[in-house]
N, C-alpha and C positions, 0 to 999 in steps of 0.2 A: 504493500500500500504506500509507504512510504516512496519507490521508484516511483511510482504513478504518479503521486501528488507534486514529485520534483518532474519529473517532464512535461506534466500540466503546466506548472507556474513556469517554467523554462519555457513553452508553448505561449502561454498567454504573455508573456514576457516580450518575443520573439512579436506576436502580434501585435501589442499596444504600443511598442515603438519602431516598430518597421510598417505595419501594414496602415500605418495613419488610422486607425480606429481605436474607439478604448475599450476596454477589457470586457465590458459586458456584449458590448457589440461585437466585439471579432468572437468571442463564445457564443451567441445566437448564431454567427453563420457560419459557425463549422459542423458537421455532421457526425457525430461524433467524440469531438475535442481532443484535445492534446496528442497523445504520442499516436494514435488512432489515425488522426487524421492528417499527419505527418506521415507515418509510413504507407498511407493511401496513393500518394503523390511520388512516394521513391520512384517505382521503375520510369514514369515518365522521367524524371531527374535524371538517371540512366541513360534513357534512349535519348535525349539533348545531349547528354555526355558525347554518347557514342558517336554521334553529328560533327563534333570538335575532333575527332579522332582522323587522323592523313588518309588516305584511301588507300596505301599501302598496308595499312593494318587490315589484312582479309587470310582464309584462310580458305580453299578447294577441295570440294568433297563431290566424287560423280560427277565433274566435268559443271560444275557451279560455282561457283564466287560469292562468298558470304564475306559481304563487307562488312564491319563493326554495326554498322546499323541494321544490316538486315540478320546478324545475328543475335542481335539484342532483341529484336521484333520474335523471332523465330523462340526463342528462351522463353520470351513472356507470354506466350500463349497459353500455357497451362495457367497462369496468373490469370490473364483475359478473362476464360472460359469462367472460371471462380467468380472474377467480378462480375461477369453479365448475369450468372444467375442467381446471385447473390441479390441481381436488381438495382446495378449501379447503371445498367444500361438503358435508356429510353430513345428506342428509334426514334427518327425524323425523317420528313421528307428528304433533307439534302441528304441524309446516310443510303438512300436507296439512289440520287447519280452516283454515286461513290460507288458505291458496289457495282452498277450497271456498267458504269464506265470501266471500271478493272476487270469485269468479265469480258467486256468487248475485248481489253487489251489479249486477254488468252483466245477468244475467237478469231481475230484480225491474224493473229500469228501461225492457230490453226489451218484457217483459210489461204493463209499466201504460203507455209511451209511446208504444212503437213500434219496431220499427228506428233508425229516420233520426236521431229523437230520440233516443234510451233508448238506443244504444250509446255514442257518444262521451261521453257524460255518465257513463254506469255504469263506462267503461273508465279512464276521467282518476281517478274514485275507489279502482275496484279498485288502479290502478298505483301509486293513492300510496301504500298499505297495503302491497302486496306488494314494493314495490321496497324503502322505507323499512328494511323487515324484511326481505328480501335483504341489503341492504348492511351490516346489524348482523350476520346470520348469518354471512357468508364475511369480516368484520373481526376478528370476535373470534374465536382462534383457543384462548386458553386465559385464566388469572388475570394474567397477566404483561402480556396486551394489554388487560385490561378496565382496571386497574392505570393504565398510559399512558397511558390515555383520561380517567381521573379525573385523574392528574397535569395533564395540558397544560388542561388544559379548567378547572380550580378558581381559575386567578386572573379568567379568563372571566366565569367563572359568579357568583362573588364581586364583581367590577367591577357585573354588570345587578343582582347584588343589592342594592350600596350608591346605584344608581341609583333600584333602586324603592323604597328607603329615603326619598329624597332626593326623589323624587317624592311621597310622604306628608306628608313634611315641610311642602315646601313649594308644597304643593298646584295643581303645575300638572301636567301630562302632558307634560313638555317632549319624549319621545320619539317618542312617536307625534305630537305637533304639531310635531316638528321634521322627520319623514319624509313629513308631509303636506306641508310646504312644499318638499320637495325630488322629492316621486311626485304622482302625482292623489288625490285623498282615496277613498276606499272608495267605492262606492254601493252598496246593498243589493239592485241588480240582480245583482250573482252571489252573494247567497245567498239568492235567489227574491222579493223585489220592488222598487219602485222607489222606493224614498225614500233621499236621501245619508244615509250612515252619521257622523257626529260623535262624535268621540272619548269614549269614555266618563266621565263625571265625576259621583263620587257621594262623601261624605265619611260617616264615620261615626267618634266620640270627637275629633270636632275634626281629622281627618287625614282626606286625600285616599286613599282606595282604589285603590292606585295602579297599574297596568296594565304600568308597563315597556314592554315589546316588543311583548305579546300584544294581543290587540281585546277583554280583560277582565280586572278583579281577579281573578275566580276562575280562570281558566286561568293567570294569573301566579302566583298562590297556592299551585295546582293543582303546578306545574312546579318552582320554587322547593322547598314541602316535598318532594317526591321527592328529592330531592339529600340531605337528612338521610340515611335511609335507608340510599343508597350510601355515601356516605363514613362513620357510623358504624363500620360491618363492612368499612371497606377494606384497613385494617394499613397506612396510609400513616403516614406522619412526619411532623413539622414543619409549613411551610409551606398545600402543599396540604391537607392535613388538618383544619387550620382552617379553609382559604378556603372547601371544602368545606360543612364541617359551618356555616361562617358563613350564606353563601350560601341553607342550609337554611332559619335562624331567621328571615333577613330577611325571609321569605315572611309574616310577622305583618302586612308591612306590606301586603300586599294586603290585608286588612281582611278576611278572607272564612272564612265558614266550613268552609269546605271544606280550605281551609290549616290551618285551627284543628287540626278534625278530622284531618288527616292525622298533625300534630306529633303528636300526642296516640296515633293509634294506633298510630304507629312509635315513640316514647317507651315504651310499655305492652308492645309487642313485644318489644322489647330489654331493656324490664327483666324480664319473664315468662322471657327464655333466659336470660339472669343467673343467675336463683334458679333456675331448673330444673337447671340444672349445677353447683347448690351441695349441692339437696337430692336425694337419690335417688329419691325418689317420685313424684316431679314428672318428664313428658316431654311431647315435643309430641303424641304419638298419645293422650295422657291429655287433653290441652288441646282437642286438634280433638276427641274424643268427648264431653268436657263443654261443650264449645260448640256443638258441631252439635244436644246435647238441649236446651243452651240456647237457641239460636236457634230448633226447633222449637215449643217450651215460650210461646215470645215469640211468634211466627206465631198460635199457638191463642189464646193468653188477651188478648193487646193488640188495644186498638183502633185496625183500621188496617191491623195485621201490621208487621212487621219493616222496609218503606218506612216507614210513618209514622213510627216510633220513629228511624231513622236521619234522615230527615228533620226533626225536631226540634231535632236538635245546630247552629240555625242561630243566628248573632247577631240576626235580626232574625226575628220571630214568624211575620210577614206574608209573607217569601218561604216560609218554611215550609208555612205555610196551603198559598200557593201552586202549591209545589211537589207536594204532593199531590194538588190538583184537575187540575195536570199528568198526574201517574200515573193517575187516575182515568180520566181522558178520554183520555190515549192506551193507555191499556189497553182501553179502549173499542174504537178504532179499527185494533188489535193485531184484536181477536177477531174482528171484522168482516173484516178483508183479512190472515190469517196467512199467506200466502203469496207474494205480490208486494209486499205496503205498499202507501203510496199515492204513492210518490215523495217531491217534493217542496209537493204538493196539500197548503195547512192540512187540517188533522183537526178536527174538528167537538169543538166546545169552547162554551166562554160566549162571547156576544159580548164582552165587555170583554175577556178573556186573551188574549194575543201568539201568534203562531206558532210561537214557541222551544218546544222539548221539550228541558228540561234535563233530561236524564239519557244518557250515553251509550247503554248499553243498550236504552233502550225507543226512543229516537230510531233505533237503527238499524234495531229492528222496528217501528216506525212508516213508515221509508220503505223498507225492504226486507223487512219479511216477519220472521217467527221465524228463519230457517235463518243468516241472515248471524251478526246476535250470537247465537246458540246455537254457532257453528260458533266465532267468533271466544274467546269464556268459556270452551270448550274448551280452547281452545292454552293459555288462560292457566293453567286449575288444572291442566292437565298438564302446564306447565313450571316450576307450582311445586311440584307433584312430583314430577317428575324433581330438581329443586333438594336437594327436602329427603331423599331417597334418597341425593344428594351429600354434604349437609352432615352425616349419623351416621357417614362413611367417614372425612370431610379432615380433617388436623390442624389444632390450634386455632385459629392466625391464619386458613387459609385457608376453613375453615368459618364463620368471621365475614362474608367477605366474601359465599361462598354465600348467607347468612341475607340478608346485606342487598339485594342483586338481589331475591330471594322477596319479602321485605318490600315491598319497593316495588312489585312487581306486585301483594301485594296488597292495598296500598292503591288502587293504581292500578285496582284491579276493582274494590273497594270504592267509591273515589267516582265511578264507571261509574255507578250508582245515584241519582244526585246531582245530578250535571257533564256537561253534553257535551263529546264529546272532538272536537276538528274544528280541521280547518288545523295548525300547527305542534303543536300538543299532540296530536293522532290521531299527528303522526308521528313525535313524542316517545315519546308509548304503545307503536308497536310497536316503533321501533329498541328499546326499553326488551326486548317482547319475545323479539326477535332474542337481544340479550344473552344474556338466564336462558337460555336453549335452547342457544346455541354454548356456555356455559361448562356447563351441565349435561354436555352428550354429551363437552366436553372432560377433566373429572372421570370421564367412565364408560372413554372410552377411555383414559386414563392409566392408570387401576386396572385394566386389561386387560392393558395393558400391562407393567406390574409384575404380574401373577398371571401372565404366561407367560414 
């Protein structure tokens, strides 16, 4: 009784000056309390770990590739199974694109391969997607456990940040050339040909583009500004709240436009709800209708449409270019095979352009077909709107932090458009997912709960 009663007030402790509430109120919203609803939250804590781990940390069994995240996914399934029927789990609409969308991925791969082939390859992908976003789903249980997740994770997150700092700086990659000397180095046989993969190394204003953990500036970039978002709108204290919101800025040093871009639309986000809660006339259903005619208005009259124009916000002209005659040509190869994709078959392009389809979205219809990302952009704007349904109910700390989960998914669909999302960042994206959904449906049932 005694351990209990110390890891409660260590708990409630840990709440009343990190998670900005006071003790009776962060005890109403745990489910629970104390060490209970702390080791609730472990394995997601885990599977973010595993995310910060090189991609040289894998290990092959049957001619598969189990990277640290997909063997973290893979472990905690007997945990899952426990918590769904225990009743931590409450479908949702967006949890059935999710699933739809990962069965296409095994269908698409059956259809263009075969059986023999095109299942074990489409299932390894489907699992990492669904499991990833499982374990987000039945973790978070309300604001009180997303909250913990940010606390214990922000001095984390902060350390890889002052790392990829520190890798700019001083322009080596010591992380990923430090897991190569301790793993085999990558070859680009598992991501469809044969030449050794070397560490990436590009400098740009006199600084190394610096990679951190990930197999690129832009997925370190990518990863990094997403963390602004979260902890802006957490109502944490002190500490973590910094390390946080630190963590975010440092992503500058990926050198990448996609970082740029992200600071900038989550900056623009957050100051838009600022002044919108100052002036009366101003709301976000005012925002999304002058933006949807804007965005239409932009479609019609620019050259290009609305990829080009996003595409532009790049530091360097020439990916730019590039990235368009990407969209050109794999929308090509979209219209040609809308139904299965082509796998992992190049798509017919110039001879000089690479393999790569950077853009999440059209890379998923490139190798699967339309159905997959139509199914998967689904979950997304429906879980940011189930979000924003939440946030005109909660009172004002806790609807800050609503806002910033939203925020960050939609950035995170926004540079979909952009970025491929693959390996630790795809599983980044949906645990991201998971989140907004379990804290939506946990905001619907509470106010359900208080109206009976």
């Amino acid at each position: 009784m005694r351990v209990a009663s110390r890891d409660l007030a260590i708990a409630e402790s840990l709440g009343s000056k990190t998670l900005g509430v006071s003790r009776n109120n962060w005890r109403a919203q745990t489910h629970g309390g104390g060490a209970a609803a702390l080791l609730g939250i472990v394995p997601l804590l885990i599977l973010i770990g595993s995310v910060l781990l090189p991609p040289e940390f894998r290990i092959t069994v049957a001619g598969q590739t189990f990277y640290s995240y997909r063997l973290v996914c893979f472990a905690l399934v007997p945990w899952l199974l426990f918590r769904m029927l225990r009743g931590y789990y409450q479908p949702a609409l967006p949890d059935l694109f999710i699933v739809a969308g990962a069965l296409w991925m095994v269908a698409s791969f059956v259809g263009f391969y075969g059986f023999e082939r095109g299942f074990p390859s489409g299932a390894a992908y489907a699992l990492d997607t669904v499991l990833a976003f499982l374990i987000a789903r039945v973790s978070i249980q309300n604001l009180a456990d997303f909250r913990r997740i940010l606390v214990i994770a922000a001095p984390v997150f902060f350390t890889f940040g002052v790392l990829l700092a520190a890798e700019a700086i001083v322009q080596t990659p010591f992380i990923r050339n430090l897991a190569q000397t301790v793993f085999s180095p990558l070859t680009a046989t598992e991501f469809g040909s044969s030449e050794d993969l070397a560490v990436f190394v590009d400098t740009r204003f006199g600084l190394l583009r610096a990679t951190g953990p990930f197999s690129h500036p832009i997925l370190a970039g990518l990863f990094f500004s997403s963390l602004l978002g979260l902890y802006l709108g957490s109502r944490l204290r002190s500490w973590p709240l910094y390390a946080g919101i630190g963590a975010g800025v440092l992503s500058i040093f990926s050198l990448s436009s996609a970082a740029l871009l992200s600071l900038i639309v989550i900056i623009g986000l957050y100051t838009y709800d600022f002044i919108q809660r100052a002036v009366a006339i101003l709301n976000w259903k005012l925002f999304a209708l002058f933006s949807a005619i804007g965005l239409v208005l932009l479609q019609m009259v620019s050259q290009g449409g609305l990829i080009s124009i996003l595409i532009r916000f790049t530091l360097n002209p020439q990916t730019g270019y590039y990235r368009l005659l990407i969209w050109e040509y794999g929308s090509q190869s979209v219209a040609k095979n809308p139904l299965f994709g082509i796998g992992f078959t190049p798509y017919e392009r110039l001879p000089w352009m690479s393999e790569s389809v950077d853009a999440f979205w059209l890379s998923m219809a490139v190798r699967h077909g339309l159905i997959t990302p139509m199914c998967f952009f689904a979950a997304n704007m429906l879980a940011i709107v189930m979000l924003t349904n939440v946030i005109g109910k909660a009172e004002h700390g806790d609807r800050n932090t609503y806002f910033g989960i939203a925020v960050a998914l939609f950035v995170m669909a926004l540079m979909g458009f952009t970025v491929s999302f693959f390996g630790a960042i795809a599983t980044w994206y949906f645990v991201l997912l998971g989140i907004g959904i379990s804290l939506a449906l946990g905001a619907q049932n509470q106010a359900s709960e208080v109206g009976q």
